[in-house]
KEFI-585797 format. One record per residue (C-alpha): residue in one letter; x, y, z. Coordinates in steps of 0.05 Angstrom, whole numbers, padded with zeros to 5 digits, always signed. Example, Ala and Ser with C-alpha at 12.3 -4.5 7.8 and 13.67 -1.06 7.14 Angstrom:
2
A+00246-00090+00156/S+00273-00021+00143/
// end
This chain:
265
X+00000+00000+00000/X+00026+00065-00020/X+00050+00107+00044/X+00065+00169+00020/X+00019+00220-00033/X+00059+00235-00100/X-00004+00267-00136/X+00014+00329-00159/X+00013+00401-00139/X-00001+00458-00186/X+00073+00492-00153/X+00118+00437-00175/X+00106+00452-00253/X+00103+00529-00265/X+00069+00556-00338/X+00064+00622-00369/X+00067+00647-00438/X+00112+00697-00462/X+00103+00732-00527/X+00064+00669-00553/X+00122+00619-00524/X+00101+00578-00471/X+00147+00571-00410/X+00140+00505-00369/X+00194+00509-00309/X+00190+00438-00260/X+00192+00469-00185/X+00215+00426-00147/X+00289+00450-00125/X+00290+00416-00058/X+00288+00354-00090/X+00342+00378-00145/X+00273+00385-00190/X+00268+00305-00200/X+00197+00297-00221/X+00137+00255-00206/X+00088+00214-00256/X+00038+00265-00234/X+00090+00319-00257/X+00103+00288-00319/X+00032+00278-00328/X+00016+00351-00333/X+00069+00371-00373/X+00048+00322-00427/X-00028+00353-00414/X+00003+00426-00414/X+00044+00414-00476/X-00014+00371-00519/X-00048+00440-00504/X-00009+00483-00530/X+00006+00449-00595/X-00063+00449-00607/X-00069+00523-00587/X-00056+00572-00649/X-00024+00633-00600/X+00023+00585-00581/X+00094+00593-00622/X+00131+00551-00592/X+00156+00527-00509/X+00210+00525-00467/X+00226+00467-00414/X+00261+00488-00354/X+00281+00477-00281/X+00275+00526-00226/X+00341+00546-00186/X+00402+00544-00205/X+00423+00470-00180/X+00384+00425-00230/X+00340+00425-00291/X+00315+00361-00273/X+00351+00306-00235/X+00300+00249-00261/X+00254+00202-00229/X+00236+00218-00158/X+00268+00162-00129/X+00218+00155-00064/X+00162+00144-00108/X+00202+00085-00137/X+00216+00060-00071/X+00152+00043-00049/X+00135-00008-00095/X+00132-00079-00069/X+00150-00111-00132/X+00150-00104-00214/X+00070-00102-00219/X+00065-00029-00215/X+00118-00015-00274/X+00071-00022-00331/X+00031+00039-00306/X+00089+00077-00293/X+00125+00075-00349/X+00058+00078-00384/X+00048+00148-00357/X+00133+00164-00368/X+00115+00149-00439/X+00052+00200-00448/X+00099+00254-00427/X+00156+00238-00477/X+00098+00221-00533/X+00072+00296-00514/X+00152+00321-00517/X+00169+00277-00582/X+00086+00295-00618/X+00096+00374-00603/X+00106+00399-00676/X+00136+00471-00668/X+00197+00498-00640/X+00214+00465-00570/X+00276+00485-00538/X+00315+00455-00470/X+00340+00514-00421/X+00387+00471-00377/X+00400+00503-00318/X+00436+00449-00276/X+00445+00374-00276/X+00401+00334-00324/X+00402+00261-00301/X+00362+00197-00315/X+00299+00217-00348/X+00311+00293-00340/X+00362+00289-00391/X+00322+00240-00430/X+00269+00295-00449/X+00320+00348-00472/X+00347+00291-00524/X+00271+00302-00548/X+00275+00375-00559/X+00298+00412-00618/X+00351+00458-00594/X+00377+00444-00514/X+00414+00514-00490/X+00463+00509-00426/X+00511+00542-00390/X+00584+00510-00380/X+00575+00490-00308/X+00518+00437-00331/X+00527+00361-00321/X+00484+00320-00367/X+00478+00240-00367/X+00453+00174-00355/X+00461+00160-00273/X+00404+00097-00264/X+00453+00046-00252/X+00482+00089-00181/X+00411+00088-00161/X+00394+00011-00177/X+00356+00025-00231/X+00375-00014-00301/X+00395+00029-00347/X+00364+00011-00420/X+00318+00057-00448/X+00371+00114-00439/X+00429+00071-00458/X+00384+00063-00529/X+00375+00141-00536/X+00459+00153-00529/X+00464+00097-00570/X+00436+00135-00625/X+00464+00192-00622/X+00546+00170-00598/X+00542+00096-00613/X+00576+00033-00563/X+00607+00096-00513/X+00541+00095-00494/X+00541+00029-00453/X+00608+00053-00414/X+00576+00110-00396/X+00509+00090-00371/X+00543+00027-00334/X+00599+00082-00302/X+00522+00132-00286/X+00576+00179-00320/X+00554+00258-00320/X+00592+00295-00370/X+00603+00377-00379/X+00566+00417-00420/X+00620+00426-00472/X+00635+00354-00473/X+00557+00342-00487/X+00565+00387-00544/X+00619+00356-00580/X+00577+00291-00588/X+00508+00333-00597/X+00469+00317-00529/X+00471+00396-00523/X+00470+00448-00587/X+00494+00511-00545/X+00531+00537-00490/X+00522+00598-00462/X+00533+00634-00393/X+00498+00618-00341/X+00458+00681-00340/X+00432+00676-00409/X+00412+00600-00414/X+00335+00629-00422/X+00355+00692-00463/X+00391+00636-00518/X+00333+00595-00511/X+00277+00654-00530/X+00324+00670-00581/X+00330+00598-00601/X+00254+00584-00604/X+00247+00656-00641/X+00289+00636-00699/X+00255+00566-00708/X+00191+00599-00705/X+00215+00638-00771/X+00203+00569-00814/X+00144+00549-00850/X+00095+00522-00806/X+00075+00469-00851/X+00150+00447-00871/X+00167+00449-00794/X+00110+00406-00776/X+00128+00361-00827/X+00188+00354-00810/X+00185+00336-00741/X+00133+00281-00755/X+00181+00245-00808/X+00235+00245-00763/X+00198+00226-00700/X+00168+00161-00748/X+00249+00153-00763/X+00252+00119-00696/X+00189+00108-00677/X+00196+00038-00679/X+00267+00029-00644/X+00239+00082-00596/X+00182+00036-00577/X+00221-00026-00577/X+00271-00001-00529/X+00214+00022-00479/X+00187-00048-00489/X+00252-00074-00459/X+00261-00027-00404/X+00190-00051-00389/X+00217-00128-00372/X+00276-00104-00345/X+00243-00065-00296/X+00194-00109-00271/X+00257-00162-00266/X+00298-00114-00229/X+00234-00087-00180/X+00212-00165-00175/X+00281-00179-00148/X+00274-00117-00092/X+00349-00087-00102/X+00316-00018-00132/X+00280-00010-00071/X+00335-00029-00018/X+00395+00009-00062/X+00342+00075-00065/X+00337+00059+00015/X+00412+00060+00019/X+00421+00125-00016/X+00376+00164+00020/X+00411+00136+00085/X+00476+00156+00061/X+00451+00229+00047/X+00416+00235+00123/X+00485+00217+00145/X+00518+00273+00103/X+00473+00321+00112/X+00475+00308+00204/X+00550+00303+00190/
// end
């Protein structure tokens, strides 16, 4: 039985629109801006919303503070489950929010602000154009939490080939100029003008034809679209293996042990 309420609260995902660009910024910097299926769940709703929504040129995704943009799964949420049999409907819901990220068809830009781990750096690799400053670590960092590592391994596999594996098994973070040499970031600016560059950045896409843009984006999302599904497939079974086996749960214990002790230290 679930001890502890995830469902979500209208402060952890922040929305305005800006000179028809709409600005979604996850709230959550206590918790380095990890995010919830409820979380996720809105920001597929907010961003199915505004794709449908004429005024709407184009969006931003961001993280609040200057620590994170998103750290990934909140782990606690994770811990709670007894075994494998409540994976489907999580990554059920983990996959409306990246359909809503991968089906928006105009200009949708990444403002990293601080570490994008796990899923939180999955999402930018959905974006058009991700923006950040050169303090920014961005990676795959499952594995250090007893998670397996496989849908995320798949998306760095595409884009840097077999590296990929070493870094996921290492839960290696890498700087934002090293993401840019192998094209998990386009641009790196200073830290004070990560959401100037991405306006800017969602400005000049918005210049395009509409129709050729759309287009566009729909022919390359059906590129992958069944590799993309396939590899959720697998992370699927090799969730419910890993969850069925209980290590998740006790090595997400373990962490949070080890931080109590840090933090009273």
């Amino acid at each position: 039985m679930t001890k502890t309420d995830f469902s979500h609260r209208s402060e952890d995902l922040l929305f305005e629109v800006r000179d028809g660009i709409l600005i979604l910024t996850i709230n959550r910097p206590a918790n380095y801006n990890s995010w919830t299926s409820a979380l996720r769940d809105e920001m597929g709703r907010q961003l199915i919303a505004a794709n449908a929504d004429d005024a709407i040129r184009g969006a931003i995704i961001t993280g609040s503070g200057d620590k994170a943009f998103c750290s990934g799964q909140h782990l606690p949420e994770l811990e709670e489950f007894e075994d494998g049999s409540r994976i489907a409907d999580w990554l059920d819901r983990l996959t409306y929010c990246y359909d809503a990220v991968r089906g928006f068809t105009k200009p949708l830009v990444a403002a990293v602000n601080g570490v994008a781990a796990g899923s939180g750096f999955q999402v930018t690799q959905f974006c058009d154009w991700v923006v950040a400053h050169p303090a920014v670590k961005l990676g795959q960092t499952e594995v250090n939490s007893g998670l397996p590592s496989v849908f995320g391994t798949w998306l760095m596999w595409e884009r840097i080939g077999r590296r990929a594996i070493q870094m996921s098994l290492k839960g290696m973070l890498v700087t934002a100029h090293e993401a840019k040499k192998v094209g998990f970031v386009h641009e790196v600016v200073e830290r004070e003008r990560v959401m100037e560059a991405a306006t800017a950045a969602v400005n000049e896409l918005a210049k395009q034809p509409r129709v050729a843009y759309q287009l566009s984006k729909e022919a390359n999302r059906v590129f992958d679209e069944e590799r993309y599904k396939n590899a959720m497939n697998m992370a699927l079974g090799y969730y419910q293996r890993a969850f069925d086996s209980g290590a998740p749960q006790a090595e997400i214990a373990r962490f949070f042990e080890k931080r109590a002790q840090r933090n009273a230290a």
